[in-house]
Backbone as a ProteinNet text record, in pm:
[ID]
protein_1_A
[PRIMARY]
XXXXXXXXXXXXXXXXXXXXXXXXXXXXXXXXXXXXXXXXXXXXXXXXXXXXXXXXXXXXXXXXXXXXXX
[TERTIARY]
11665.5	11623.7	11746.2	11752.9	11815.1	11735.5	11877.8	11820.7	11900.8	11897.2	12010.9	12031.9	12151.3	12154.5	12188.3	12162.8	12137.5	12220.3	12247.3	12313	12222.5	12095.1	11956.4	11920.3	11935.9	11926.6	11912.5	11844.2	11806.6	11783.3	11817.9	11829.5	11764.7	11655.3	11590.2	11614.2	11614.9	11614.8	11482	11432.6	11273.8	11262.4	11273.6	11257.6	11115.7	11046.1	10912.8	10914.9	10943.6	10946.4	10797	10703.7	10565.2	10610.9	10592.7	10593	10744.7	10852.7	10999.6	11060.3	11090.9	11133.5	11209.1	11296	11367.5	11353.9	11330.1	11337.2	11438.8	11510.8	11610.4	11540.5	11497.3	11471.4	11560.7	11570.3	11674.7	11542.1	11577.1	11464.7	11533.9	11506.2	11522	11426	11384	11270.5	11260.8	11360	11390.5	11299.6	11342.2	11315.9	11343.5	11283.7	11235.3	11254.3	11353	11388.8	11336	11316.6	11284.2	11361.3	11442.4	11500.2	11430.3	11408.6	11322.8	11421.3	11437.6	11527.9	11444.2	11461.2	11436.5	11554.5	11465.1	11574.1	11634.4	11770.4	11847.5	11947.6	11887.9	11963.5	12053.9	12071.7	12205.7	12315.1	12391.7	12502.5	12508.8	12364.5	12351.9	12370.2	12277.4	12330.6	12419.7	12531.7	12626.1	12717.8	12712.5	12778.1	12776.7	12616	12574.8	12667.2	12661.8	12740.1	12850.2	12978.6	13073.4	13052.9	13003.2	13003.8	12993.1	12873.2	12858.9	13002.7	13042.7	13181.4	13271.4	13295.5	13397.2	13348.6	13209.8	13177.2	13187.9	13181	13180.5	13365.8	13463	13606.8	13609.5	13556.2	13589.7	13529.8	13427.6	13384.8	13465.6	13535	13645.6	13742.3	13815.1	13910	13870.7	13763.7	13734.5	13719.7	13648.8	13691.1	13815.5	13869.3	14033.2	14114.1	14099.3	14175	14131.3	13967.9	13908.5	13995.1	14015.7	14032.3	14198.1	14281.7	14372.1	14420.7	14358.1	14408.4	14296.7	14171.2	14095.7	14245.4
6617.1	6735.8	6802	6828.5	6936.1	7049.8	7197.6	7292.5	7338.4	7380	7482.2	7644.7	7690.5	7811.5	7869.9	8007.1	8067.8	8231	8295.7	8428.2	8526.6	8481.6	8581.5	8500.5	8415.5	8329.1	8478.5	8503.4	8579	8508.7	8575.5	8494.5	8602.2	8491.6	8606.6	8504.6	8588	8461.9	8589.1	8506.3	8574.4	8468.4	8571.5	8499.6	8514.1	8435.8	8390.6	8338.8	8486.2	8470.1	8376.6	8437.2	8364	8177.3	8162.4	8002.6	7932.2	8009.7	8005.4	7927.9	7964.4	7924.8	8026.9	7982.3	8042	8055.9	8099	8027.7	8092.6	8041.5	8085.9	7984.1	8133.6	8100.9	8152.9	8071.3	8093.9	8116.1	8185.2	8194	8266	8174.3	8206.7	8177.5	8234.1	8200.1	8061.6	7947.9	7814.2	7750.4	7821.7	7724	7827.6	7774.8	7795.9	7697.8	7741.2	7665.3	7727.1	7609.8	7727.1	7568.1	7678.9	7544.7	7626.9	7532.4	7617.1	7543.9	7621.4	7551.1	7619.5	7509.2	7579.5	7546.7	7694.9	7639.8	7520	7508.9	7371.4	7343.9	7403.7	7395.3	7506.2	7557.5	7677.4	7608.8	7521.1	7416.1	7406.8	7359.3	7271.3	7411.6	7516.8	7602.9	7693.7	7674.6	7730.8	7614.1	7467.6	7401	7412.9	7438.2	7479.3	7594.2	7718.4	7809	7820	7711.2	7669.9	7628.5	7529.1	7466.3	7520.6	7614.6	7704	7829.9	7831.9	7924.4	7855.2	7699.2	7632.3	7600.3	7594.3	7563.4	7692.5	7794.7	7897.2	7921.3	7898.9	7934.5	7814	7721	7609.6	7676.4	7735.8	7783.1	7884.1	7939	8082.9	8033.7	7922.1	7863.2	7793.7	7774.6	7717.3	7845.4	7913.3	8080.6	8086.2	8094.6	8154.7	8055.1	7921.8	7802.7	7804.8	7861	7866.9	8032.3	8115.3	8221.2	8257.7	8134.9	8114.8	8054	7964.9	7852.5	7884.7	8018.2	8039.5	8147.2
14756.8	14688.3	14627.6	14507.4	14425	14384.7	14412.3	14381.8	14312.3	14154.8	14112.1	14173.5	14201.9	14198.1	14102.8	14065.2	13946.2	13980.3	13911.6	13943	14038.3	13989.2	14033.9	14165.5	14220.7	14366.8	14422.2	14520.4	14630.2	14746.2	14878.1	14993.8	15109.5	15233.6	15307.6	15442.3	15533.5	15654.2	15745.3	15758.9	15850.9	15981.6	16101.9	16219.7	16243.3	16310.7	16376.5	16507.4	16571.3	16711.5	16729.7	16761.9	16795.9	16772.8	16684.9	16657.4	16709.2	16756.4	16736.8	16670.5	16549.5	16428.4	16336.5	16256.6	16177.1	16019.4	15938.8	15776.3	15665.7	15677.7	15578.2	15393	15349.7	15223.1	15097.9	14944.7	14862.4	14742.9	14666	14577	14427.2	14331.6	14183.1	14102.1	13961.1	13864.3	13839.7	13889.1	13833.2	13985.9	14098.9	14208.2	14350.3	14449.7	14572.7	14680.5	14780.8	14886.7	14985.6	15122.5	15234.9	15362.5	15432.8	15582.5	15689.7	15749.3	15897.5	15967.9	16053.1	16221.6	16314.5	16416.6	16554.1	16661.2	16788.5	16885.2	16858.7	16934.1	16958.3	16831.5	16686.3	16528.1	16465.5	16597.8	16560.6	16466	16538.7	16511.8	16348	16332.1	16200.8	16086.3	16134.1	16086.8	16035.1	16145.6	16106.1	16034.3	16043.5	15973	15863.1	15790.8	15669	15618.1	15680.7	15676.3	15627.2	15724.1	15695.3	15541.3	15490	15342.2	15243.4	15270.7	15130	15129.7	15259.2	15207.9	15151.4	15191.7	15107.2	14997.4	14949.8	14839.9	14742.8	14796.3	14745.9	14678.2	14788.5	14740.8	14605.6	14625.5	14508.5	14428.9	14370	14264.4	14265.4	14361.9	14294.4	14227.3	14265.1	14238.8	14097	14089.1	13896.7	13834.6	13850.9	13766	13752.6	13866.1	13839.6	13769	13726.7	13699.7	13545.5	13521.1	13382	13316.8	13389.4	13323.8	13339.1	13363.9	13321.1	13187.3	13216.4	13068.3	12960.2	12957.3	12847.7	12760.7
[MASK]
++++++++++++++++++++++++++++++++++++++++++++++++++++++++++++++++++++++

């Protein structure tokens, strides 16, 4: 699965105690994600976590590398 993110991406994480489950959803006019974890998928979670912050400094680092040499 591919999802683009978009400037307008909005992000909700809704717990469901009753069923125990998690859903971290991403949502833009283009597209709609939803990850459910349960107990036991903390880990994976926060690995995720980890990535999108390094994925995130790499996209700082192309701004700043583009709005040098523009």
């Amino acid at each position: 699965m591919t999802a683009h993110l978009a400037e307008d991406t909005s992000t909700c994480v809704a717990l469901f105690a009753a069923d125990q489950f998690v859903s971290v959803r991403l949502d833009s006019h283009a597209m709609g994600l939803s990850l459910i974890a349960v107990p036991g998928t903390a880990d994976v979670l926060r690995s995720l976590a980890v990535a999108a912050i390094e994925a995130a400094d790499q996209l700082d680092h192309l701004a700043a590398s583009t709005e040098v040499t523009a």
